[in-house]
Backbone bond lengths (Angstrom), bond angles and torsions (degrees), N, CA, C in turn:
res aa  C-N    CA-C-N  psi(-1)  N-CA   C-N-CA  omega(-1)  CA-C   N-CA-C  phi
1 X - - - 1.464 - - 1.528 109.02 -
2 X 1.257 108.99 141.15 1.703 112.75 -174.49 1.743 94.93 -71.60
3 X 1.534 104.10 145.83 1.598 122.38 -174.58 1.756 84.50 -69.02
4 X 1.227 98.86 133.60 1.765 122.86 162.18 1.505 115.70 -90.85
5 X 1.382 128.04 120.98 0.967 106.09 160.15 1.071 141.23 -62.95
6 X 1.798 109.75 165.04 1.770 118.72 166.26 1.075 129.45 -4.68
7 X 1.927 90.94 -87.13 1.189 123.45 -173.74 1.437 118.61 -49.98
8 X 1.541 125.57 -26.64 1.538 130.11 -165.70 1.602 88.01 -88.75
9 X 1.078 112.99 -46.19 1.747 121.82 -158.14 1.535 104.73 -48.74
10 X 2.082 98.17 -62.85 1.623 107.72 163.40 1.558 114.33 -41.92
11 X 1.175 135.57 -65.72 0.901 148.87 -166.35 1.584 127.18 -49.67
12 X 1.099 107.90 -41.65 1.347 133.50 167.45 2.016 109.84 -78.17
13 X 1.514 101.94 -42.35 1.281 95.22 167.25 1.801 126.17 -64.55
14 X 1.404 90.36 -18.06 1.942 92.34 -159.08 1.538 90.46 -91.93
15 X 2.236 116.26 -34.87 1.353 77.41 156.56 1.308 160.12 -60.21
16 X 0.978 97.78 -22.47 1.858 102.06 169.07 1.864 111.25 -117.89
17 X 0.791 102.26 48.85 1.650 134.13 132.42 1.907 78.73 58.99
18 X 0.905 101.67 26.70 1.885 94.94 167.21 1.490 104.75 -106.27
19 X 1.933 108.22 -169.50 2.217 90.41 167.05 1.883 77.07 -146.10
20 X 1.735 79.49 165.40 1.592 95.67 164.44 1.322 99.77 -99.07
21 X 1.814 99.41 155.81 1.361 117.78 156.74 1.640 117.78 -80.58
22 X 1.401 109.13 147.58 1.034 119.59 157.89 1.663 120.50 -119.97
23 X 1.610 97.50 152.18 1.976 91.59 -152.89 1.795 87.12 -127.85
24 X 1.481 97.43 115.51 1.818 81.82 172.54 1.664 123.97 -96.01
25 X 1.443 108.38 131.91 1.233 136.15 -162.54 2.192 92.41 -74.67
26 X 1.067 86.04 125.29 1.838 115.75 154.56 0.859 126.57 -107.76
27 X 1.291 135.74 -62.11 1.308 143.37 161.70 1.536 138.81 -126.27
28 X 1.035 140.66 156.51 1.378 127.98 -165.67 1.556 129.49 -58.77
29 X 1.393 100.17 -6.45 1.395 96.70 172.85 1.891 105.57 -94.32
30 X 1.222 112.25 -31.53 1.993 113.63 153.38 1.591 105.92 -15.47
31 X 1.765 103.37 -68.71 1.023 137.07 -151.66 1.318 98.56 -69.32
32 X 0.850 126.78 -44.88 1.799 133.55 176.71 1.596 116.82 -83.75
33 X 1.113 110.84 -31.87 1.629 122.52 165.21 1.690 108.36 -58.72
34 X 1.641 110.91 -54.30 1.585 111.21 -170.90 1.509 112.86 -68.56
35 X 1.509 105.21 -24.86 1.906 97.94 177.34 1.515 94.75 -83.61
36 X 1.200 135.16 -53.38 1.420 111.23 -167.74 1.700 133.37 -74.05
37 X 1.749 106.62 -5.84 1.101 111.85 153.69 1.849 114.04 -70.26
38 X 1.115 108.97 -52.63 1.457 111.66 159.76 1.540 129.97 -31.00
39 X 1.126 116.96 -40.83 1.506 135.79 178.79 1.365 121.60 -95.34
40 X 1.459 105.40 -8.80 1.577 112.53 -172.57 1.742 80.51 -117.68
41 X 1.060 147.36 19.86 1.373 119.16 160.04 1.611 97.00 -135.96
42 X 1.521 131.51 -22.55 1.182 132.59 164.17 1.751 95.53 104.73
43 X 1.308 121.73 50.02 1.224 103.90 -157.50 1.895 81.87 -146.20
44 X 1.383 117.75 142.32 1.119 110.26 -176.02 1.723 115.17 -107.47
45 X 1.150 126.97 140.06 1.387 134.24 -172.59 1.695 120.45 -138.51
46 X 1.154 110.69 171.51 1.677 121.59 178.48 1.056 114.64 -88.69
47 X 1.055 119.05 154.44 1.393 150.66 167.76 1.712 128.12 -112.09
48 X 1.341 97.88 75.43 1.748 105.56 -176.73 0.976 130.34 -78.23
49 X 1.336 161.10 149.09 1.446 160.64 135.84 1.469 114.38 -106.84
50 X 1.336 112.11 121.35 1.146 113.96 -170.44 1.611 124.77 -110.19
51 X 1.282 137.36 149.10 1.485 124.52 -156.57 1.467 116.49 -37.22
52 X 1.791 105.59 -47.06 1.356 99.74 173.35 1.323 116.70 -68.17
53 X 0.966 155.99 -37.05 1.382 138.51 175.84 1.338 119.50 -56.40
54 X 1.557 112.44 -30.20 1.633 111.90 164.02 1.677 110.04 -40.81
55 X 1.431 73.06 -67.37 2.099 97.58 -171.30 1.813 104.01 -34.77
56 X 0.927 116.30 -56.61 1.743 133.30 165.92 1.327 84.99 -37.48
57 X 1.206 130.98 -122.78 1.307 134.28 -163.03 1.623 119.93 -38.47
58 X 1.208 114.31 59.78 1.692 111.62 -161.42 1.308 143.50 38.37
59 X 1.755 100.27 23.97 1.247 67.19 -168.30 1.569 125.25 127.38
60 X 1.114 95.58 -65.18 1.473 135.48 -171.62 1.511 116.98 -70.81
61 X 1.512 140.61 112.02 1.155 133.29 -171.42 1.090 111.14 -100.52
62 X 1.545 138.43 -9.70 1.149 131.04 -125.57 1.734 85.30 -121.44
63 X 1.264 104.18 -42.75 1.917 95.70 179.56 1.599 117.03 -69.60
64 X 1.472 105.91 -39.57 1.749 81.16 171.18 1.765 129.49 -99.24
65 X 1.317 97.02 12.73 1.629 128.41 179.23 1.654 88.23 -74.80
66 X 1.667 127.76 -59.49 1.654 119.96 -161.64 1.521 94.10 -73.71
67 X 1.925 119.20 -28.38 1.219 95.09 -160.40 1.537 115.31 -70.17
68 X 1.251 103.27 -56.06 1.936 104.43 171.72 0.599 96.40 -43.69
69 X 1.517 148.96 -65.05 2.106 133.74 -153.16 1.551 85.04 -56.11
70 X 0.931 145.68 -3.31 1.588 118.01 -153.20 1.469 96.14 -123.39
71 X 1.296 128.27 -34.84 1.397 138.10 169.64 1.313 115.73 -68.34
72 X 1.630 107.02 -37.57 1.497 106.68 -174.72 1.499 98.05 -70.44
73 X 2.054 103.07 -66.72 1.648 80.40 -164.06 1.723 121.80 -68.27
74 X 1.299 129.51 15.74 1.647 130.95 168.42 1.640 96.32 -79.50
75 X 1.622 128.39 -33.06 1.590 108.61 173.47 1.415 119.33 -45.44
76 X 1.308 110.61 168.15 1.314 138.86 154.35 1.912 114.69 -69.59
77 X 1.261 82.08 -38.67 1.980 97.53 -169.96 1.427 90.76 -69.93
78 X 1.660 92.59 159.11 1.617 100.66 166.73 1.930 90.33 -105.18
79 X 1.637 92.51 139.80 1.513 106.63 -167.83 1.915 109.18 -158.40
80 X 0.905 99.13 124.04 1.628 123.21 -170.99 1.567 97.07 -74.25
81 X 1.557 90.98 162.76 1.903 102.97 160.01 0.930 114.18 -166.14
82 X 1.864 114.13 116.76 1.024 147.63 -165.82 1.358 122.59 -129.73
83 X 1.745 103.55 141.62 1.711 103.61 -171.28 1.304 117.62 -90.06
84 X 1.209 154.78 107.70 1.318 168.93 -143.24 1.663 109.33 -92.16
85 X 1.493 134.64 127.32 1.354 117.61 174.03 1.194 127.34 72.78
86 X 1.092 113.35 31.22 2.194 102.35 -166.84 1.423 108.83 -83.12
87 X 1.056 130.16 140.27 1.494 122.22 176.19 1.360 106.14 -122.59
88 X 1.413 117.19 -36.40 1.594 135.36 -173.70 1.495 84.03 -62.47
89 X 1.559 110.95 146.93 1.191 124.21 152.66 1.347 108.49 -73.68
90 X 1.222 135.86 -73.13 1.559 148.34 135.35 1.326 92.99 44.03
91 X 1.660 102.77 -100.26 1.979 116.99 -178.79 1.377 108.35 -72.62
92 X 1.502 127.03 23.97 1.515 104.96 154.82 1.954 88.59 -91.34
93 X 1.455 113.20 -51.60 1.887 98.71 -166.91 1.472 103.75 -49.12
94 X 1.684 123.76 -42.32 1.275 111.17 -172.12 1.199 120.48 -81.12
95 X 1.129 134.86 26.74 1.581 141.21 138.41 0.952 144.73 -75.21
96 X 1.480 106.88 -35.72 1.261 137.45 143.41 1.436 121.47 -39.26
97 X 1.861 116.43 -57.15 1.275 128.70 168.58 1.248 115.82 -51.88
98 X 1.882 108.82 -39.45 1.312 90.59 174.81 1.160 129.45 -95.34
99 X 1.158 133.97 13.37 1.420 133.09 177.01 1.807 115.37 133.32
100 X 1.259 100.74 -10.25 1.677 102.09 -151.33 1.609 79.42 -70.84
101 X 1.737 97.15 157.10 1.610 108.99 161.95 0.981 141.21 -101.09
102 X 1.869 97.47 -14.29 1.150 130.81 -164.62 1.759 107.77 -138.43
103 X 1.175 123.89 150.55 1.355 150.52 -167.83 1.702 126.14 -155.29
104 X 0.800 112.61 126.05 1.693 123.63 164.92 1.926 123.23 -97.84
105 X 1.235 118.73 81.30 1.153 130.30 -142.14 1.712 86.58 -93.81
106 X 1.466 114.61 81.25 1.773 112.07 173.68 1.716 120.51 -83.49
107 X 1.847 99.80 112.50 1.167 89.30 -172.57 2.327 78.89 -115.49
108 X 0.915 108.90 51.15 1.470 93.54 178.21 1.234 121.70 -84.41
109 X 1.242 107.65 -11.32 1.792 104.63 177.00 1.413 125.17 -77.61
110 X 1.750 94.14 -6.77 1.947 103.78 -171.20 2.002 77.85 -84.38
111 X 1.927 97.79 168.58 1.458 124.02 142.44 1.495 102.41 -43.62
112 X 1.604 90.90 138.12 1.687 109.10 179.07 1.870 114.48 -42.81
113 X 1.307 90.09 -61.02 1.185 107.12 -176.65 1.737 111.42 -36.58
114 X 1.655 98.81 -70.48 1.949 95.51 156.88 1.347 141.03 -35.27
115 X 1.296 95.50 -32.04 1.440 112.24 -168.68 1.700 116.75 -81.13
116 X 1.488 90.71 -21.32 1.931 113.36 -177.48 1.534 90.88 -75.45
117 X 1.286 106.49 -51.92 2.019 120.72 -164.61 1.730 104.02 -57.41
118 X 1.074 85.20 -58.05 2.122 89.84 -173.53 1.799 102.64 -52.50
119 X 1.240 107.81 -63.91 1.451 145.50 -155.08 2.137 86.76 -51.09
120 X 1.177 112.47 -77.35 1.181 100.52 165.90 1.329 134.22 -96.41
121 X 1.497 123.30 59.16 1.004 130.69 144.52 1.436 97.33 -109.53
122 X 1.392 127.59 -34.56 1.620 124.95 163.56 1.899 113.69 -38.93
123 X 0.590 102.77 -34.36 1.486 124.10 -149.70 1.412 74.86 -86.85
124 X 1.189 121.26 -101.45 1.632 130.24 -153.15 1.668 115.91 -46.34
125 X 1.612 89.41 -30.16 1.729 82.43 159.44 1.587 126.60 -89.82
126 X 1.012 125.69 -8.15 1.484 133.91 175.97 1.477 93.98 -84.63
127 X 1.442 139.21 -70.70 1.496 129.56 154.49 1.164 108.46 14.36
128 X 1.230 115.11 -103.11 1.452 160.34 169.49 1.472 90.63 4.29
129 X 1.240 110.32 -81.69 1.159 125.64 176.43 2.004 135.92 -69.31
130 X 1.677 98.69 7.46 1.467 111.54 177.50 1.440 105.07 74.96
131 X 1.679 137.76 41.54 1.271 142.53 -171.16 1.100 96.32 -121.89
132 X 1.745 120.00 129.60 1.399 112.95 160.40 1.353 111.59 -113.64
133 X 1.878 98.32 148.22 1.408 100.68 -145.46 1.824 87.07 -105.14
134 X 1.382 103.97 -169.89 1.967 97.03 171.61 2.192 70.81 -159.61
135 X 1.034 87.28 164.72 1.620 97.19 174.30 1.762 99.57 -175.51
136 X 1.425 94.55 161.75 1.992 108.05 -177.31 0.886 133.04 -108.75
137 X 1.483 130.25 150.35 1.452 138.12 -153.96 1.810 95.20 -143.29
138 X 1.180 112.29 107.75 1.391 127.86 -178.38 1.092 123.06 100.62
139 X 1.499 116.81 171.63 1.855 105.17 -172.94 1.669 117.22 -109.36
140 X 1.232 88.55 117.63 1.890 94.90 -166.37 1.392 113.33 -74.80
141 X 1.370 109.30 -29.41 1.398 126.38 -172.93 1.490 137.71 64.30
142 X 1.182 113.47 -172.02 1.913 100.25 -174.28 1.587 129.90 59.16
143 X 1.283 88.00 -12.43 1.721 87.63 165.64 1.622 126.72 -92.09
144 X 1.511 103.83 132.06 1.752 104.68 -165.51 1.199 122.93 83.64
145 X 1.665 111.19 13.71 1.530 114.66 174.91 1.155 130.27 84.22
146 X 1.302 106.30 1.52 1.559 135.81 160.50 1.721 116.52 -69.71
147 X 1.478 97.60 131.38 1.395 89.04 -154.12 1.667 104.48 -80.06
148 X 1.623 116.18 163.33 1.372 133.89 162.16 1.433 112.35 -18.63
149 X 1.815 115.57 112.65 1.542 116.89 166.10 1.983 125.06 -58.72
150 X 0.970 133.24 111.11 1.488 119.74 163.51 1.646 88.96 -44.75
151 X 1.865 111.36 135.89 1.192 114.98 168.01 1.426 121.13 -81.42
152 X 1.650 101.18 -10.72 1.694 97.89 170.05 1.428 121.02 -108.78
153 X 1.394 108.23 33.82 1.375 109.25 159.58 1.653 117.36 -77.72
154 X 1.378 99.82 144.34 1.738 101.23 177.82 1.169 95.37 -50.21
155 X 1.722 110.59 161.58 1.235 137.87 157.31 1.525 93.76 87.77
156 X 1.766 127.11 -46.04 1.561 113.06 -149.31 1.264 111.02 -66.03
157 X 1.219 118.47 -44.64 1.351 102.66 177.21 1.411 146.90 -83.40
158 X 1.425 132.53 166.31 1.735 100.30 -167.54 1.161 132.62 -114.78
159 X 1.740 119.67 137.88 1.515 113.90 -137.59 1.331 85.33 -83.13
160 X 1.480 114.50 169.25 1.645 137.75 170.84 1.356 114.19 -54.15
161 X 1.376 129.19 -64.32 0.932 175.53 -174.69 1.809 111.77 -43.73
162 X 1.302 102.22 -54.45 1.534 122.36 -168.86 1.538 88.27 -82.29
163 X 1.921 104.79 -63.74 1.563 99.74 -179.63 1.408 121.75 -46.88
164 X 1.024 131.10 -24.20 1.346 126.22 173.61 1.801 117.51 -64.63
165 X 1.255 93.27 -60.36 1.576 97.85 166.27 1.598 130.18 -47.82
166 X 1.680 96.26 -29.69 1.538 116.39 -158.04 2.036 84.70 -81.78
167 X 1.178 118.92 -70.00 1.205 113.44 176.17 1.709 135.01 -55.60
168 X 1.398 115.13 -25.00 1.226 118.24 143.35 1.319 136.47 -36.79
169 X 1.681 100.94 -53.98 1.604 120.88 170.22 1.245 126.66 -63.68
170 X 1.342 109.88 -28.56 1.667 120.18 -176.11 1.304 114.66 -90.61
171 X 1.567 94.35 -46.16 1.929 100.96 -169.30 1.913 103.33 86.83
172 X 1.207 132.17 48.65 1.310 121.83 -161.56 1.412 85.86 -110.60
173 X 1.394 103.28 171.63 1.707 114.51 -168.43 1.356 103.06 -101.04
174 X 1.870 108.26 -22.32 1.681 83.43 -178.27 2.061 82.07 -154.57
175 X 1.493 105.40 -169.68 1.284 97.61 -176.87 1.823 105.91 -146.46
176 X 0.864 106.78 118.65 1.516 105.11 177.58 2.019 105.80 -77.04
177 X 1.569 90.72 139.29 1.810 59.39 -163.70 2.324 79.88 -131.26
178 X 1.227 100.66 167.46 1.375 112.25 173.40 1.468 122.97 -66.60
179 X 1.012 155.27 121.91 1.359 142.17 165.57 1.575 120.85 -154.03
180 X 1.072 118.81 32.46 1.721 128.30 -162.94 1.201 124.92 130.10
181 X 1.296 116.48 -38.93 1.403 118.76 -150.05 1.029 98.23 -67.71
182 X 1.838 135.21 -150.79 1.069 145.10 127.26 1.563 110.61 -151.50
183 X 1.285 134.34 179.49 1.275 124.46 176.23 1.524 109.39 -126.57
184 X 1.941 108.13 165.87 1.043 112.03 -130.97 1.580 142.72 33.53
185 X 1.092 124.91 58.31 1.340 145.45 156.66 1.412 119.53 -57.27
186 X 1.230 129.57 141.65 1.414 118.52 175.65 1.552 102.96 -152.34
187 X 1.687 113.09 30.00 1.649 125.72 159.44 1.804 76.57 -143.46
188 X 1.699 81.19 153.56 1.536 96.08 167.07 1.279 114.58 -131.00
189 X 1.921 99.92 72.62 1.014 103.71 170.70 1.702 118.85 -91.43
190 X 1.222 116.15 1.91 1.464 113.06 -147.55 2.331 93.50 -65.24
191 X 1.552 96.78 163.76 0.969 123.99 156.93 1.838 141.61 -91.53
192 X 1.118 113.42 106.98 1.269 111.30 -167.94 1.819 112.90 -82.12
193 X 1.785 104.72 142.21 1.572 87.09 179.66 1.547 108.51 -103.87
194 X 1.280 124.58 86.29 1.464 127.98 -172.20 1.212 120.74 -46.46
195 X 1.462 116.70 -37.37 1.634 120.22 -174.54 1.202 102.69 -64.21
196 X 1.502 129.99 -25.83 1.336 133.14 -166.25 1.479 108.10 -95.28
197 X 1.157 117.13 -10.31 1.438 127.06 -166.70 1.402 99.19 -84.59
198 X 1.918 106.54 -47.65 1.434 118.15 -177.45 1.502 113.10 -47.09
199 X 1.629 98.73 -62.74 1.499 110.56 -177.92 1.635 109.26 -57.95
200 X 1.318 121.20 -1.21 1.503 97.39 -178.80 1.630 110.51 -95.84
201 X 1.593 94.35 -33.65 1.912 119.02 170.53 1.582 102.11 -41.82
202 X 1.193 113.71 -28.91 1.739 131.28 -150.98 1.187 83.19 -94.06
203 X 1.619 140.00 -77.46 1.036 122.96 -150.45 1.636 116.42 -113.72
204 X 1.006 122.55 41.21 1.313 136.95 161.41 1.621 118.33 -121.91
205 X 1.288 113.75 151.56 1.819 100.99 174.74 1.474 113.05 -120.26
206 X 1.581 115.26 19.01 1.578 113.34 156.63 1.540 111.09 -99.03
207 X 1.849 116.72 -173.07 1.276 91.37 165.11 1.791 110.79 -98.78
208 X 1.505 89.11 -163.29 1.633 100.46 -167.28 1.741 95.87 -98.19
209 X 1.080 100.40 168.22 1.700 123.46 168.39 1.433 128.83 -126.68
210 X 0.961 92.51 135.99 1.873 92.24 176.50 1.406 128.42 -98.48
211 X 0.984 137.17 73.65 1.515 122.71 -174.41 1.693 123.90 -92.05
212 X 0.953 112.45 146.24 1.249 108.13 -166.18 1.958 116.15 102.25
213 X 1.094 118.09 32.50 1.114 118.62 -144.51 1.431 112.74 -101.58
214 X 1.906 114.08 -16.13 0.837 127.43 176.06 1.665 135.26 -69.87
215 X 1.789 91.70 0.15 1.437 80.60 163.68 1.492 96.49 -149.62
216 X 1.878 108.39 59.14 1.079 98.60 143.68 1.782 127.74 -125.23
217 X 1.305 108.33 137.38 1.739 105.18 -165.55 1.277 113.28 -46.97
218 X 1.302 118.91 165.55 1.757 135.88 -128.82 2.126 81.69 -94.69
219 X 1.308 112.09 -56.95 1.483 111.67 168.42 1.472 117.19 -49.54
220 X 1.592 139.07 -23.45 1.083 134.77 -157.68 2.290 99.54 -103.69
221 X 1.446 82.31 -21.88 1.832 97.92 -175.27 1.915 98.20 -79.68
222 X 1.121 103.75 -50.61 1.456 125.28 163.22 1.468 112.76 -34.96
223 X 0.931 118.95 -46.96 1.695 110.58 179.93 1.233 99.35 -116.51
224 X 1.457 140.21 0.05 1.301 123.64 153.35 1.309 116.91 -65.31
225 X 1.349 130.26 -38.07 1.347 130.86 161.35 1.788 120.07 -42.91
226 X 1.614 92.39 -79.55 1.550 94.14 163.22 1.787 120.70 -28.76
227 X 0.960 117.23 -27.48 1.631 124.24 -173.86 1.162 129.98 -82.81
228 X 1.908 102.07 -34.13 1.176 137.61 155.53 1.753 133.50 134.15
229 X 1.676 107.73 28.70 0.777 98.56 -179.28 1.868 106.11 -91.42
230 X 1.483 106.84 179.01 1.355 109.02 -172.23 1.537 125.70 -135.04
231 X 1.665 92.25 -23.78 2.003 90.42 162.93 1.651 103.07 -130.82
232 X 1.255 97.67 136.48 1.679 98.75 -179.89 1.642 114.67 -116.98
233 X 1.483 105.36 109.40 1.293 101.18 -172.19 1.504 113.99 -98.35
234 X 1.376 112.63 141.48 1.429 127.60 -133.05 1.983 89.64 -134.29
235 X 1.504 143.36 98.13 1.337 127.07 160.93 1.222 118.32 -97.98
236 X 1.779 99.46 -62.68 1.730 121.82 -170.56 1.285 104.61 -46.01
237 X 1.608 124.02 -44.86 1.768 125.86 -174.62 1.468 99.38 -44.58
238 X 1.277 128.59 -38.09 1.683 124.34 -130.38 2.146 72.67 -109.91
239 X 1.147 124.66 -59.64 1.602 94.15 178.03 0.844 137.30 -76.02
240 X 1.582 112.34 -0.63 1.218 106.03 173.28 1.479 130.11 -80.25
241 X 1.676 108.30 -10.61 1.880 134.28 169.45 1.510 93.45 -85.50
242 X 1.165 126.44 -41.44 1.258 112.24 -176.30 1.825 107.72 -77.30
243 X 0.626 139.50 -19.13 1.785 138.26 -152.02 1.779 92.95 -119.24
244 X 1.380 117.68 -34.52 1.979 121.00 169.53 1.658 104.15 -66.01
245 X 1.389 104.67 -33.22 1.658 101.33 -171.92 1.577 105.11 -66.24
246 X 1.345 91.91 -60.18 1.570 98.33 -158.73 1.678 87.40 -60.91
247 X 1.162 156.76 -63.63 0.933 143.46 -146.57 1.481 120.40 -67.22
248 X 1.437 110.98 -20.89 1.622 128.64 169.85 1.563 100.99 -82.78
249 X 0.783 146.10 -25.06 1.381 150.57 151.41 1.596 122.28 -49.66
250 X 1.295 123.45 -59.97 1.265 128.28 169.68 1.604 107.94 -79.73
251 X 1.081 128.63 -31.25 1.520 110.88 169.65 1.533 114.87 -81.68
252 X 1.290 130.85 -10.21 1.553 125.38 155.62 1.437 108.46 -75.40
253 X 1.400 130.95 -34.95 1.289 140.16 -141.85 2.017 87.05 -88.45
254 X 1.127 111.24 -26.67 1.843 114.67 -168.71 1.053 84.52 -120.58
255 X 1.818 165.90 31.44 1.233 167.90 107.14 1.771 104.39 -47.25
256 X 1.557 113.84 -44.57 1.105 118.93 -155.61 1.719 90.44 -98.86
257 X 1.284 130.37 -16.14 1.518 128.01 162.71 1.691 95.71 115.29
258 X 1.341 126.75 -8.74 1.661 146.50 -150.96 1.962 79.94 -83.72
259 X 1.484 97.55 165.43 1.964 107.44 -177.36 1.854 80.74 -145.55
260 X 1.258 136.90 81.29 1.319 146.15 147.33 1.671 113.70 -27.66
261 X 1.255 138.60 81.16 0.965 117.93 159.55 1.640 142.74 -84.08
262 X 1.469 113.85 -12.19 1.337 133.97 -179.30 1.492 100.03 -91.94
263 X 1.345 102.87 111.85 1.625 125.40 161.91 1.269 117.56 -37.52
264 X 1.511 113.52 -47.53 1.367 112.04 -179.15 1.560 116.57 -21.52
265 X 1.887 88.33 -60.61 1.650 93.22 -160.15 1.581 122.09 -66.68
266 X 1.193 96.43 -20.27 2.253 97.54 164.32 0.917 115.71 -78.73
267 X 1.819 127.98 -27.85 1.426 135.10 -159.30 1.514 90.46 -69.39
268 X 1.597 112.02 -56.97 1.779 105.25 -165.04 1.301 117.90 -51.15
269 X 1.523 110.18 -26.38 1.843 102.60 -174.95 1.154 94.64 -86.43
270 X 1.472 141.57 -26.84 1.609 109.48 -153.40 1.873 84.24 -91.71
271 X 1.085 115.18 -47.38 1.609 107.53 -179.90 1.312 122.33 -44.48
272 X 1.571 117.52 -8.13 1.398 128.69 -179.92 1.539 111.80 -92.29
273 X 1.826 99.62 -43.97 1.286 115.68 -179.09 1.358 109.40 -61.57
274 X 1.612 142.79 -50.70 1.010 144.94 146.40 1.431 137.54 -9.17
275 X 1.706 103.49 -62.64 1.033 98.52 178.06 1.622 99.85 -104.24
276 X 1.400 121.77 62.09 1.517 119.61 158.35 1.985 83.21 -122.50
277 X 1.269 111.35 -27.82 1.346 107.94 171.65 1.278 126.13 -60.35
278 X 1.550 120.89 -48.63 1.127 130.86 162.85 1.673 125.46 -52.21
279 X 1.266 127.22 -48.49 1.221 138.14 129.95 1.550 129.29 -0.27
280 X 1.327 96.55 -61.45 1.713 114.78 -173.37 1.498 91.89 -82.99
281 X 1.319 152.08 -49.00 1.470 134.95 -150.65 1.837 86.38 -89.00
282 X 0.948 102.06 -37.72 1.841 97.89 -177.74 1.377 116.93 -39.14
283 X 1.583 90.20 -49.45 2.016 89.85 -162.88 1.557 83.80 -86.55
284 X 1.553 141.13 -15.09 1.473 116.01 179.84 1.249 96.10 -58.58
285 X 1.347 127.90 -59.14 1.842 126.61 178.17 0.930 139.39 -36.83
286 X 1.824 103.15 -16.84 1.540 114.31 -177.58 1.750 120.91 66.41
């Protein structure tokens, strides 16, 4: 099936007031896990790569950029591909070069004020070029090894108010915004603040984003939707089925006295484990 964009995917989701997931790709078995969770529930989702995962692979965008394009469009599912995190100016043009339609251009760690400046000059060049961009307003945290935000610290979360201005100023297509989550999670205990979610649906006119999503429970994702968010991006879930497999694998595999050297045989469970993960956040989305 030809790759669909982002923007239609969101778009089509916010009309009928549900969201897609987005699943970020590491490696090609990610990549093969997210279409067949996709295809095994009939439900269509993203396909992200995010700067760091470039950086992982040298660097280099272009080898695991053909591989998802190549998995996605061989699905059945209709499934997007989008670059997650960009900070480099660099890999926002070469995303572009390579095909992507879509981008998440995070300048949230600069002063607001910076963050307006980068954010739409991102914007007007992705425009330019028919790219829709999404970028963030508040501090989600956990990304880069930076530890977990308290969500009721001043500043972390993101006011209504600012976002309104903040997306006015930029022109962005969508807005990842603060409200509980955090990223890399590996319990899903976090707490969502819905009233705040409402008021942000309220005063913005793109949709919202979720990041950090992987460790929040399947009831708490559930009424974040209802509330109004519209893409829920989902990583830590997907290694953490992939990284439990393989590890239940090699500790039976040296239980049984056996020395496994062919990848294959861990790759199939955790690529299985994955996409039973991928699977499960789908039908939470409905």
């Amino acid at each position: 099936m030809p790759l669909v964009p982002t923007g239609e995917l969101i778009a089509q989701a916010r009309a009928a007031r549900r969201a897609v997931a987005a699943f970020n790709v590491i490696t090609l078995e990610h990549a093969e896990a997210i279409a067949a969770g996709a295809e095994r529930t009939g439900a269509p989702a993203i396909l992200q790569i995010s700067e760091n995962a470039v950086r992982f692979h040298g660097g280099d965008l272009s080898a695991i950029a053909a591989a998802a394009s190549a998995v996605a469009r061989g699905s059945t599912a209709p499934l997007g591909l989008h670059l997650d995190h960009v900070v480099s100016r660099d890999l926002l043009h070469a995303a572009y070069a390579e095909g992507f339609g879509s981008v998440m251009f995070d300048a949230s760690k600069r002063p607001y004020g910076d963050n307006v400046k980068a954010t739409a000059e991102a914007v007007r060049w992705g425009h330019e070029r028919g790219m829709w961009v999404e970028a963030e307003l508040g501090r989600i945290g956990g990304k880069d090894g930076e530890p977990p935000l308290d969500a009721h610290t001043p500043g972390v979360r993101t006011d209504p108010a600012e976002a309104a201005a903040y997306v006015a100023d930029t022109g962005v297509d969508a807005l990842a915004v603060a409200v509980g989550s955090t990223h890399a999670m590996t319990t899903r205990t976090a707490t969502l603040d819905h009233t705040l979610i409402a008021a942000l649906r309220d005063a913005v006119p793109v949709p919202l984003v979720l990041h950090g999503s992987s460790g929040v429970p399947d009831p708490e994702l559930r009424a974040a939707v209802a509330a109004g968010m519209t893409k829920i991006n989902i990583g830590t879930a997907l290694n953490t089925a992939f990284t439990g497999a393989v590890r239940a694998f090699l500790d039976a595999d040296a239980d049984a006295g056996a020395s496994t050297v062919d990848p294959r045989k861990y790759l199939v469970p955790a690529r299985e484990a994955m996409t039973g993960t991928v699977a499960h956040f789908l039908t939470v989305l409905g």
